[in-house]
N, C-alpha and C positions, 0 to 999 in steps of 0.2 A: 504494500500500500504506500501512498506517493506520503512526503512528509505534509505536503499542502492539506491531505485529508486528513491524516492526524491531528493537525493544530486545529481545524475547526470543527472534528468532531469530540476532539478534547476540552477544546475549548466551551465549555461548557456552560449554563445557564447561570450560575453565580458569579461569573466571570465579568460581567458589567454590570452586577446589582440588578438585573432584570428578575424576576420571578414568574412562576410559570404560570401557565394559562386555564382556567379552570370556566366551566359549561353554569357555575352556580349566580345570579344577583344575588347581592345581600342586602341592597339597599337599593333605594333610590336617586343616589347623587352616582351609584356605579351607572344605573338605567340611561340617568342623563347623559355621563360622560360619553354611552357609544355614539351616539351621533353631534358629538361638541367639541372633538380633540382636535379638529385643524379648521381652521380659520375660512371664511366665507370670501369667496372672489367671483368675480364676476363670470367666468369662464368655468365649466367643469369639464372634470378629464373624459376626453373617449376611457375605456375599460376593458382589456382581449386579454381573456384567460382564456390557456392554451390548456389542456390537460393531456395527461400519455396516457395511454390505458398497459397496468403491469412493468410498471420504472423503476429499477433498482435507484438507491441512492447514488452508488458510484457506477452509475451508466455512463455520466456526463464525464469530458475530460477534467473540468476543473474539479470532479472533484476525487479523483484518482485513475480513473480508466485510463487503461495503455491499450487495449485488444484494436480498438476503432476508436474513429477521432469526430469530436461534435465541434467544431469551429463556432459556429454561429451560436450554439448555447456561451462555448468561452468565450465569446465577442459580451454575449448579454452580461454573463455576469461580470466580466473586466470591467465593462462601462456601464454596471449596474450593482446591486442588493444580491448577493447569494446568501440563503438563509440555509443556516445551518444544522437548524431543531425546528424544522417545520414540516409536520404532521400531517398522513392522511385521514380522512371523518372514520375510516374502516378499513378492515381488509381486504375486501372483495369490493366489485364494481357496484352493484346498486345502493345496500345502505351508504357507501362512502358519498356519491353522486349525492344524494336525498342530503346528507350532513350538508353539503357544500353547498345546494341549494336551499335551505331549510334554515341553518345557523342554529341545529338543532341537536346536540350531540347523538351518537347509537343505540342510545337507552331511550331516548326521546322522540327520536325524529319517525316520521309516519313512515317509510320502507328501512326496516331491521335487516332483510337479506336479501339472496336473490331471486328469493321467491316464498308465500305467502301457502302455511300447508294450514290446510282450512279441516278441521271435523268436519264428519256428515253424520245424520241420524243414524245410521246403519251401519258406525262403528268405522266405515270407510274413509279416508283421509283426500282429499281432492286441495292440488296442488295449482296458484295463481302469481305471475308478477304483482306486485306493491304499484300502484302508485299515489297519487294524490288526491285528495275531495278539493271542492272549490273555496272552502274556507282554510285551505292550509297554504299560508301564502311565501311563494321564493323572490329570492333576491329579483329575479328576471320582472318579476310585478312590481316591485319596488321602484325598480327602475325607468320604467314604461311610465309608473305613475308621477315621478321626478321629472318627464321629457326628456328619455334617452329614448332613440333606436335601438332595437334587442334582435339580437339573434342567436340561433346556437345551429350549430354545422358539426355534425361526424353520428355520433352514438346517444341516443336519450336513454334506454334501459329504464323508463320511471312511466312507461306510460302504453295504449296501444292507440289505434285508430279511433276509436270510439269510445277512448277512457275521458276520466275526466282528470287525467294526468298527462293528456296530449300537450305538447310546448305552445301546440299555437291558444291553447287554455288556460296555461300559465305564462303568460305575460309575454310570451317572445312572436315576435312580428313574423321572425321569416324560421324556417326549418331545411335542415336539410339533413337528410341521412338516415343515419337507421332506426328504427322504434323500438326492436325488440332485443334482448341479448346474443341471442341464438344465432339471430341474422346476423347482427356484425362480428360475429366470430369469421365469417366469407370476407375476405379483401378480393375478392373476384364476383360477389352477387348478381344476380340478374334485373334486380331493381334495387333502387332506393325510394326516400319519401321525401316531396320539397309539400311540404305544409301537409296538409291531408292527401294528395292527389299520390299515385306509384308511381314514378320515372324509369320505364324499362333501358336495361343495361344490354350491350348486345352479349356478353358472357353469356356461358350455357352452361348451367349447375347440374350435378347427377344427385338424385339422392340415396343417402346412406343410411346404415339403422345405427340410431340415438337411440341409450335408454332413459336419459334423462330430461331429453328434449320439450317431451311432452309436458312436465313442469313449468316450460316456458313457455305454452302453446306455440311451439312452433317446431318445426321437420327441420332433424339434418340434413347440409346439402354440403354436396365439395363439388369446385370446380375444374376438369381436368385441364392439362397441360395446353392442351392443344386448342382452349373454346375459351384460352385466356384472354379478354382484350382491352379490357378495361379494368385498370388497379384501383378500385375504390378509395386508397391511400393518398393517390393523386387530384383523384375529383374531391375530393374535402377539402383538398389545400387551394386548390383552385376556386372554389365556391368561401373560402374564409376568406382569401384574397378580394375576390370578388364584391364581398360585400364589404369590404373597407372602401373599395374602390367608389361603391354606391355612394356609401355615406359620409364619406369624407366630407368635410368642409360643407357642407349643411346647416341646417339653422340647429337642428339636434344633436347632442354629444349622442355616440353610439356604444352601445352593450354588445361586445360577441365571443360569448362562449363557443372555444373551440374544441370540443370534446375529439381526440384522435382514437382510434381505433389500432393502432400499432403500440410497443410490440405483443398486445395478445396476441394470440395463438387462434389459430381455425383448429378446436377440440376432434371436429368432426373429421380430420385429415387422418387419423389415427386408424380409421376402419379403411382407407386403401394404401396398396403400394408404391402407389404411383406420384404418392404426392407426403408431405409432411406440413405440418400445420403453420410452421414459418414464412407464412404466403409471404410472395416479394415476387416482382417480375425478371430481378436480375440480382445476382449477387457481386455484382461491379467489382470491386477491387480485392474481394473476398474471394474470389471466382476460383483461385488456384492455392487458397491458403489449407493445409493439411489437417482444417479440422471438420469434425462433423456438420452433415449438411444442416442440422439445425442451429447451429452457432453459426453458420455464414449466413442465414434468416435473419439470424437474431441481429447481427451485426450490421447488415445491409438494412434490415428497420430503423436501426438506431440511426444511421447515417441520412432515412429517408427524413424522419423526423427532425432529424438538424435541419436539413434544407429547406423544410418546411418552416420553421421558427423564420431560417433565414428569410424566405419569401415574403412572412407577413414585416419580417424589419424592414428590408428594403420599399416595400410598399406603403407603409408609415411615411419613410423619409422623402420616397416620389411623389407623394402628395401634399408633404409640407405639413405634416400632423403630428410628429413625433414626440416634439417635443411638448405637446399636451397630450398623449395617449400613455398610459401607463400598462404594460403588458406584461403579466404573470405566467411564467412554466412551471407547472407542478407535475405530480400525479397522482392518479386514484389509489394506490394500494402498491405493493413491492412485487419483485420479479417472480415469475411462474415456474414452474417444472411443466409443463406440458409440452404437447407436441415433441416430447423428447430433448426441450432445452434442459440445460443443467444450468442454473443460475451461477455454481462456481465455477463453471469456466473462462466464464468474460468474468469475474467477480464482482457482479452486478451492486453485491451490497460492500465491500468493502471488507471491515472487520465489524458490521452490524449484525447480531443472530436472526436468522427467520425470514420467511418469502414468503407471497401472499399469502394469505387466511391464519395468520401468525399477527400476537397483538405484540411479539416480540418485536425491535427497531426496524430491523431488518421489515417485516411486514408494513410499516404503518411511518416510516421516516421518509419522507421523499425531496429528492433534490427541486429545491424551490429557486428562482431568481426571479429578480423586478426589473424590469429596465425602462426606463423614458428618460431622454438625452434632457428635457426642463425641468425633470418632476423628482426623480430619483437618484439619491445620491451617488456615486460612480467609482467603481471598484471597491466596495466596501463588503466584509464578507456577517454578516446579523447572527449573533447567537440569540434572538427572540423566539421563545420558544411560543409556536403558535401552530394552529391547523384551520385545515381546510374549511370547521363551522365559519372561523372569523372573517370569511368574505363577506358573507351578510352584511355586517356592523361597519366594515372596513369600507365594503363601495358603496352603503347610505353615506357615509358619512363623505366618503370625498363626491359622492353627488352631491351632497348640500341638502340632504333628507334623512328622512329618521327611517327606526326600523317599527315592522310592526307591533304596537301595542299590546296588541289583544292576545298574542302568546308566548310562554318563555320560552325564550332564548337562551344559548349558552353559545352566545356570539360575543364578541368585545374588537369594538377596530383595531388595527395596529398603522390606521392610516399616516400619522403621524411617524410609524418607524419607516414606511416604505418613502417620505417625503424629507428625511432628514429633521422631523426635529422631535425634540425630547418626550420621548413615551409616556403617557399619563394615566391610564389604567389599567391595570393587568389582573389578570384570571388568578383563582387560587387555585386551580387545579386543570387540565383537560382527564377527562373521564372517554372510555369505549368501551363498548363488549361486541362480542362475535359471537352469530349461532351458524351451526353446521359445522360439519367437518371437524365437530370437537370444540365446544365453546369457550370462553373465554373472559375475560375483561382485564381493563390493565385503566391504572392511574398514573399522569406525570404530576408531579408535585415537586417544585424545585431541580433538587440536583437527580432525586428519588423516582424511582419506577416501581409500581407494582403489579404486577399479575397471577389472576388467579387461574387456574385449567381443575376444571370444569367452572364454568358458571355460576354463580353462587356456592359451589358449596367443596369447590379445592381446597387446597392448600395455597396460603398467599406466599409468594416469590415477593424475595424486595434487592430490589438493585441500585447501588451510586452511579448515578451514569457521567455523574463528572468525572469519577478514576475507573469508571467498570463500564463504558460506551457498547461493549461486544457482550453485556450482563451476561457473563459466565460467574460471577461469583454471588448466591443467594445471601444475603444477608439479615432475614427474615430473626433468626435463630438469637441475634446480636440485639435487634433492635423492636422487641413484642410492643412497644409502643407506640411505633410507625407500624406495625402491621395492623394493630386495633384500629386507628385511623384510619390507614386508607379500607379495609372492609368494612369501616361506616360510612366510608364513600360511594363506596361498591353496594352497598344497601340503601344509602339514599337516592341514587342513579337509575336503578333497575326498575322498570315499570314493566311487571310480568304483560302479558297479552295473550291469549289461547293460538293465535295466527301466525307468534313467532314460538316454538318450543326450544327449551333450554338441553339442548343435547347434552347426555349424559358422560361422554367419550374426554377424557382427556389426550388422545392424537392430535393433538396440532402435529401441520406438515415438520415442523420445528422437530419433534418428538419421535417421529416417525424419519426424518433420516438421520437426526442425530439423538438417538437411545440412550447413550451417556448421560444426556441431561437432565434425563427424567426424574 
């Protein structure tokens, strides 16, 4: 690992007197502060969150990666905010998504996973996507109602055709992409969705047998080799570009979530031979390197998605908007093992434990930067420790709007840290839990981590993540005072529900390929 990752994943939250960020109001004067910490001007920023879908921390080169090289992220963060302890809402893609649009933590927010197992009278269990009612209101309505233009381009996963968790329902003007999870697992599909209408793709999908598919209502499909012809990696980027191009310099600041669909994995590639789930149309400079054809996927993604970042930069500054547009790279959740990737071979996470559906770093840390050449500060690397709810509170407030009222929140801006000045209210804790796959919950509280496996009712894990970043060392046993604590944290957080069940399984992926730690 490079020393540059070292220092800033060491460098740790007490390291500037910042304190960590917690989903709880205690008061009133906190409520007020989310939308009052940076100062009223006459102009408000355009706003492009970029999101990866399945992003190790150390993907990015700044922040250790040697396998592949991401320019254009190291351009953002040289001449930007790379945040160091900045948090995804979950481990997997839906409840994180719902965190991010919600400002709602994983114990709170209306989609817990990625899907919805419902009782029947007759003892049967029938299986639905989560998405939203009309009174559960996202950042995207916020914004629409402030006088932004709103859009979101790639992957929704929160909603279907005829839900009432469609995006053009929630606040966003334009759509474009995919509705369901299933579907955008295809970087070669045969349609997409611009608003409500299908935009047939000329690819030609075969279908395959899913057994889990059905969960998501919807049929696996793979597309062969040969009926490739359209990279849906490419039309995202071009349709995000696109609609900066629209709205530029308008009488509207504009909103565009850019939800990517790389580097997941097409799951459904696993039931032929002909193909592996690292869809990509070319593996370019990777073409002849001696490793597995799923690490030259994984690779040629990472590079897809640089260029992509790169595209929407340059097209900020060709239109003259940059330096009032502030644009955030995160991502949903940590690297995968599917389609046959092994996350430690490009060493996706660094010296961070755990990969998606893990509330360990590794799962839930993701490489964050800020860039805007007027707005944000420039090569500066942030140990604020923050996550994906606090967009909520963060883009009311640099619109010059508040956040909704009528429900709590476990949002807090950090608007003020992405503009350079001094941070004025901070979280007492971020809180998540995880169902499926072995559940979970974890607390950050200062320098301190906790996690429990199983759900309510494990054993609490407690870690220093200021000398213990890679928490290999439990320190639970030392300190039964901070463990009483954070499981009244863990008890205050949990709002059981019949719709989301608390898996009984302590196998985190974590668990399961590293035994030792159990």
């Amino acid at each position: 690992m490079s020393n540059f990752l070292k220092s800033i994943v060491l460098a740790s939250a007490l390291g500037t007197g910042l304190t960590a960020c917690s989903g709880n109001f205690n008061d009133s004067q906190e409520r007020e502060g989310v939308a009052a910490t940076t100062q009223k001007s006459e102009v408000k920023p355009n706003i492009v969150l970029i999101l990866a879908d399945d992003i190790g921390f150390a993907d990015i080169g700044v922040n250790g990666q040697k396998n592949f090289s991401t320019p254009n992220l190291d351009k953002m963060a040289n001449e930007g905010l790379n945040f160091s302890q900045f948090y995804a809402g979950s481990a997997v893609c839906a409840p994180s998504r719902s965190v991010l649009l919600t400002g709602q933590h994983s114990g709170r927010t209306p989609v817990k996973a990625n899907y919805m197992t419902i009782p029947q009278q007759d003892g049967s269990l029938r299986y639905q996507g989560g998405t939203f009612t009309p009174d559960e209101k996202l950042i995207s309505e916020v914004l629409k109602e402030a006088g932004y233009a709103t859009g979101v381009v790639g992957k929704w996963g929160l909603g279907e055709a005829d839900d009432t968790g469609h995006p053009n329902r929630k606040g966003f003007d334009y759509f474009f992409g995919y509705l369901n999870h299933v579907h955008a697992h295809n970087h070669f599909t045969d349609f997409l969705w611009r608003n409500y209408q299908q935009v047939p793709l000329k690819n030609k999908v075969e279908k395959v047998e899913c057994d889990y598919c059905d969960k998501f209502a919807f049929e696996g499909y793979v597309t062969p080799l040969e009926a490739r012809y359209e990279y849906v990696d490419s039309l995202l980027r071009d349709e995000a570009v696109a609609f900066i191009d629209r709205n530029a310099n308008q009488e509207k600041p504009f909103f565009l979530y850019y939800s990517m669909v790389s580097p997941h994995a097409n799951n459904e590639a696993d039931q032929v031979d002909y193909a592996h789930g690292l869809e990509i149309p070319s593996y370019g400079e990777f073409k002849d390197k001696s490793w597995p054809e799923s690490a030259k996927g994984y690779a040629a993604m990472m590079r897809h998605i640089d260029h992509s970042v790169g595209e929407v930069m340059a097209k900020l500054k060709e239109k003259g908007i940059a330096d009032n547009t502030i644009v955030i790279f995160t991502g949903d959740n940590g690297p995968h093992q599917e389609a046959g990737n092994d996350p430690d071979f490009h060493d996706s996470n660094g010296n961070l434990r755990g990969i998606k559906r893990d509330l360990y770093e590794g799962g839930i840390r993701m490489p964050t930067i800020a860039w805007s050449p007027g707005l944000v500060p420039q090569g500066k690397i942030s140990d604020h420790i923050g996550y994906s709810g606090d967009f909520m509170a963060t883009f009311a407030d640099l619109a010059q709007t508040s956040v909704p009222n009528n429900t709590q929140l476990d949002s807090l801006s950090f608007a003020n840290e992405l503009t350079g000045k001094k941070q004025t209210v901070q979280h007492d804790h971020i809180y998540w839990e995880f169902h499926l796959h072995g559940s979970s919950q974890a607390v950050r509280k200062g320098k301190w981590k906790a996690i429990r496996l199983p759900l309510m009712t494990g054993p609490i894990e407690l870690y220093d993540l200021e000398n213990d970043p890679s928490e290999s060392k439990n320190l639970a046993a030392q300190h039964p005072e901070l463990v009483a604590e954070f499981a009244e944290i863990m008890e205050q957080n949990h709002f059981p529900h019949p719709y989301w069940p608390i898996s009984k399984s302590d196998q985190s992926p974590d668990r399961q390929r590293n035994p030792i730690f159990k």
